[in-house]
N, C-alpha and C positions, 0 to 999 in steps of 0.2 A: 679141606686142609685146615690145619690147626689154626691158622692166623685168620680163614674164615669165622670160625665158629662165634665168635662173640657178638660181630656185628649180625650174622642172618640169623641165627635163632630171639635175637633183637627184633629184627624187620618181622619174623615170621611167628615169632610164638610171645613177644609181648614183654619178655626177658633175653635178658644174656645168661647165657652158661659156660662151665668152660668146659676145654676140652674132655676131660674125665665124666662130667656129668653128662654129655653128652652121648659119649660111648656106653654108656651103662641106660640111656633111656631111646629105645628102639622108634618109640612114638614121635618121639622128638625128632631122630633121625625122618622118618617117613614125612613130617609136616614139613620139614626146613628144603628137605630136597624136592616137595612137590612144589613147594611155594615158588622157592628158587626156578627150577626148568618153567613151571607156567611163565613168570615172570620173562624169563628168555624168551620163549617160544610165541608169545604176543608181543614179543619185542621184533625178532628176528625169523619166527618161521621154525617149522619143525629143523630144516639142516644146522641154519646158525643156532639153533638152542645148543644140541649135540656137539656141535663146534667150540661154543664158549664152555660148555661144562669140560669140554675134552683138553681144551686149549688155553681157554680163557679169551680166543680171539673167534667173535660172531664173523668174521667174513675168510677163515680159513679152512672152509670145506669141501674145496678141492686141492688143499696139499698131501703132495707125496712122499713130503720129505722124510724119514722115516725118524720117530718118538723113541726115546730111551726108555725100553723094559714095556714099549706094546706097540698097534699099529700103529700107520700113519693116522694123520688127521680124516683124512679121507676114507679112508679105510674102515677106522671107528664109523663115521659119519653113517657111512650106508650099511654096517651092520648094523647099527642104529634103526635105522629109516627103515631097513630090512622087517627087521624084529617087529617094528612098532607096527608096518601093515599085515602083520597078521593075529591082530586082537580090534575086537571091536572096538569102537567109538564108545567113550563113556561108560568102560566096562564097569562093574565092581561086584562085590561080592553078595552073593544069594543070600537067603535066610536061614539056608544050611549051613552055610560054612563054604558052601563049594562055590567058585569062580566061575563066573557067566558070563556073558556077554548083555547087552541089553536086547531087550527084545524090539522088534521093529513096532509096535505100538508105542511103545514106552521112546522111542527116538527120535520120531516124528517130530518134526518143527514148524513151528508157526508163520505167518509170512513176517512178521514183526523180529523171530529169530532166524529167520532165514537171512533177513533184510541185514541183521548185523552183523551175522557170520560170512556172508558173503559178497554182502554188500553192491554195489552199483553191477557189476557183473549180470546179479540177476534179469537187471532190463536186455540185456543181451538174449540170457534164455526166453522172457515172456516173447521177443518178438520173432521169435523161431517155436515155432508148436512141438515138431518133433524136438529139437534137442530139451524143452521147460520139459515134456513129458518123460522124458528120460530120466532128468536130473531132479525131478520132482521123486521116481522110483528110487531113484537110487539114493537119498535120502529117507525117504520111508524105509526103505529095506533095508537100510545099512549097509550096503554092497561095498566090499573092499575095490580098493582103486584099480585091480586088477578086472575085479567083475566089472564094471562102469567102462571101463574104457574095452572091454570084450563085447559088450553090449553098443557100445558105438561104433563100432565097426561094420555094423550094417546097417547107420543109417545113413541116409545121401547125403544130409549134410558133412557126413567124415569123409565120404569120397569125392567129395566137389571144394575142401577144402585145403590152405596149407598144412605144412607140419607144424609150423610152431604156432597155428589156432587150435590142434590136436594139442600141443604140450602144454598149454597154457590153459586149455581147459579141463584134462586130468589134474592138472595143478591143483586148481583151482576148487576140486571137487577132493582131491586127497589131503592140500596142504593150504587149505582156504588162509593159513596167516602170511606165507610165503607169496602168494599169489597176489593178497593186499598188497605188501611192500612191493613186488613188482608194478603193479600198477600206481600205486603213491608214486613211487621213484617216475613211471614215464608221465606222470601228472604234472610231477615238478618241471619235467625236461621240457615238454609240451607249454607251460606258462612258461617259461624262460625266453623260449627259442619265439612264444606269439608277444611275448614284451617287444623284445628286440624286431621285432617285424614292426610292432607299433600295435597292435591290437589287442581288443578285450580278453582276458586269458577265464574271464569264471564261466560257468552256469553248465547245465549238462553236453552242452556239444562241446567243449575242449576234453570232456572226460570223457564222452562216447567217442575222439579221436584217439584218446592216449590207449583206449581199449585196442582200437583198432588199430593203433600202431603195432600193439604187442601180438593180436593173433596174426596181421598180416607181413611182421618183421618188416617191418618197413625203416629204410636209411633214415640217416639226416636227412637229405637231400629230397627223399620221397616225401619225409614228414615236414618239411619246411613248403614241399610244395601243396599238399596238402592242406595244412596250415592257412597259406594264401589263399587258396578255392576256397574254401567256406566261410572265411572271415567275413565277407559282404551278407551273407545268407545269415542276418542274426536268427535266431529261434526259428530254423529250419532243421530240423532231423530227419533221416530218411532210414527209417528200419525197415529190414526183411529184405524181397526180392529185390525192388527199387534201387536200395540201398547198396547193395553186393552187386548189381549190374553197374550204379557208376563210379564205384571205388575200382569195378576191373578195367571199364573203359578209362579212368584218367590214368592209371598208373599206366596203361597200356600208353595214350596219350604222355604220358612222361617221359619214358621210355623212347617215345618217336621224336623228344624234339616239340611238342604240336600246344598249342592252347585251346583249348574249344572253351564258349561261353557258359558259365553255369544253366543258361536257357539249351542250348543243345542239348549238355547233359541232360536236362530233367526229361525232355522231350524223349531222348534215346531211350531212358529207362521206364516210361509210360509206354513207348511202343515195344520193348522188350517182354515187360510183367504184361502185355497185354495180349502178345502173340502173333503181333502186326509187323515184331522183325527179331534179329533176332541179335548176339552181342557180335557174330561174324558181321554184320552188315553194316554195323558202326566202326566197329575194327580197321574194314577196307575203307572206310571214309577216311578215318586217321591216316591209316597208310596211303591214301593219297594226296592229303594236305601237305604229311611229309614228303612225298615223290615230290612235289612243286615246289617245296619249299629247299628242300637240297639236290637241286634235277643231278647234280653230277655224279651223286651215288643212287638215281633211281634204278638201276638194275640188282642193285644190292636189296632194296628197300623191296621191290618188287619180286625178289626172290624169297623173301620172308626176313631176313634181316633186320632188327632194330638198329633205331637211329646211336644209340647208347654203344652199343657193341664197335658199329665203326668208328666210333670218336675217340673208342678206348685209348689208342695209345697218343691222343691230343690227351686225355684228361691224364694222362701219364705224365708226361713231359711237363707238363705246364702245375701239377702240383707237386715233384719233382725241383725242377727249375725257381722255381715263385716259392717255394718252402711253404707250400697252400696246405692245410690238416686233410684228412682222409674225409672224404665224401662233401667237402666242398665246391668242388668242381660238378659241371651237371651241363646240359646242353641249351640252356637260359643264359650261361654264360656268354656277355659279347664278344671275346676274344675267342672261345670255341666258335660259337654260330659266324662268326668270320674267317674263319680256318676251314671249316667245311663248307662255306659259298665261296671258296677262292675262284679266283676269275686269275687267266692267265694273261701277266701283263704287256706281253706278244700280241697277244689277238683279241683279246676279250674276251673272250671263248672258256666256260667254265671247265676247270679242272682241277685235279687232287694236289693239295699242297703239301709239298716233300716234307715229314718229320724235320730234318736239318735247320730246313726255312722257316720252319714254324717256331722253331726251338730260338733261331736265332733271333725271330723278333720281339718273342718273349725277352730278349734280355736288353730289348729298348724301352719294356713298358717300364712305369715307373717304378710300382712295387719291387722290383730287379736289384732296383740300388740299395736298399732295405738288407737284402738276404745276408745270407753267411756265404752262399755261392759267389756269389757278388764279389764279397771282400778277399776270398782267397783268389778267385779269377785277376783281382787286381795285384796280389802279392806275386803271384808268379807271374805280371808280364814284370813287375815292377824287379822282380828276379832275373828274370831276361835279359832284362834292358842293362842291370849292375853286369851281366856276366856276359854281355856282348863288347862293354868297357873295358873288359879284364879284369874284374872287381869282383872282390871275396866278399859274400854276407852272409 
């Protein structure tokens, strides 16, 4: 746009020009507009670059709203992202004249450039052989993100894992600047949330969590508890097998309600990598710590049910009720873990405490008085009370 032009051929070629002089110099045009999208695109990632050029705004690439005289923002977006995976990386032009691609010798990266383009991820690949061996090829070869993620699909790491360690590591591998900012971002989230817990937020284990937040999707709630388990264990990492046996046992343990000591952990996952048991055998220890810890839903538990799933509609109510934010609530909670050890106060005799009751004693806790529920539950008795007098208000 015209009110561009003075300042980026400024930034990008060392003068201003104006509009006229610009349109009449094609080179000019080529350097302003490479300068410009790189500038984006190591800002923002291949989508928000395409975004802000589209829009001007880097975080609208998924609107639908529809653009006067073209597509949506969206729409632009992934014709974009479309287009661009099918030309090589760092293409440019031959010695002929003719359009190439680069060749897989010539694209080869060093571990020093590998180190910067893809940064702390990579300790992920080195401690997985199959998946470094893959991603090693598919940088040599230049493989489009289409090949790479064809090519993973038959390795057992892609079948023993979630979807969104699948989506984060095509990312990663097609839009390596996209991928940084995801992980900067749960970096950030990850020191914020281990401040407020109280503890040391630097060094490689709060970033080998924020990784493993993003491949494993993990909640607040999951990463808060998370968080806590390892804080004790300074300069403790646990890559590879080890490592993926007790991130599944705790979450599994999260899940139940259950705390085991970071020493069980270590032990489960020594006799797991070692073949002396296996993650089912840790699993029903869990579930039985839970069975005795909530006997009144042991048939459920014992059925295969998580302790999570039945508390569901306590952590409903009570974040709900209490105006708690989403994934706040969790089964560590006092007022949950007293709701499902209710004891009936008839007999003693453990039993399942009615929604109704539960609800209603949430509104003697004191956070209660705090809410907006609160202050309207008091307007309408305080309504009642006027129009049981015969009083208009």
């Amino acid at each position: 746009m015209g009110a561009n032009i003075a300042s980026w051929t400024k930034a990008y070629l060392g003068y201003s020009m104006t509009p006229q002089q610009f349109l009449n110099s094609p080179s000019a045009q080529e350097k302003v507009a490479k300068g410009k999208l790189k500038s984006y695109y190591n800002k923002y990632g291949a989508k928000g670059a395409a975004s802000a050029w589209y829009s001007g705004n880097p975080n609208l690439y998924n609107s639908t709203s529809s653009q006067p005289g073209g597509p949506s923002i969206k729409g632009y977006v992934d014709s974009v992202i479309a287009k661009a995976y099918k030309y090589p990386s760092g293409g440019g032009k031959s010695s002929g004249g003719g359009s190439k691609g680069v060749t897989p010798e010539a694209k080869k990266l060093d571990k020093n450039e590998q180190a910067e383009q893809y940064g702390f991820v990579l300790e992920m690949f080195d401690s997985i052989p199959e998946l470094k061996k893959k991603f090693q090829q598919a940088i040599d070869g230049d493989w489009s993100v289409a090949k790479f993620q064809a090519e993973l699909r038959d390795t057992k790491w892609w079948k023993s894992n979630p979807e969104s360690a699948k989506k984060f590591l095509t990312l990663q591998y097609g839009d390596p600047a996209t991928a940084k900012q995801q992980l900067s971002q749960m970096q950030v989230k990850v020191a914020q949330m281990t401040k407020a817990i109280g503890g040391d937020a630097s060094g490689k284990k709060m970033k080998a969590l924020a990784l493993k937040a993003i491949m494993n999707g993990w909640d607040d709630g999951m990463l808060r508890y998370q968080i806590g388990r390892v804080l004790p264990l300074k300069g403790d990492i646990r890559p590879g097998e080890a490592g993926e046996a007790i991130d599944k046992l705790s979450e599994y343990a999260y899940g139940m309600g259950v705390t085991m000591s970071d020493q069980w952990y270590d032990l489960a996952a020594r006799k797991i990598v070692s073949g002396m048991g296996t993650s089912q055998d840790y699993e029903d220890k869990i579930r039985k710590s839970a069975a005795t810890m909530f006997p009144q839903w042991k048939k459920q538990i014992d059925a295969g049910q998580s302790v999570a799933d039945i508390a569901s509609p306590y952590f409903q109510s009570m974040a709900q009720i209490l105006e708690l934010p989403d994934g706040s609530v969790n089964l560590f909670d006092k007022t949950i873990k007293k709701a499902l050890q209710y004891k009936d106060p008839q007999t003693g005799s453990n039993s399942v405490k009615p929604i109704w009751q539960f609800e209603n004693d949430l509104r003697s806790d004191e956070r209660w008085k705090g809410t907006q529920n609160a202050q309207n539950s008091m307007m309408q008795v305080a309504h009642q009370v006027l129009a049981d007098f015969g009083l208009k208000y």
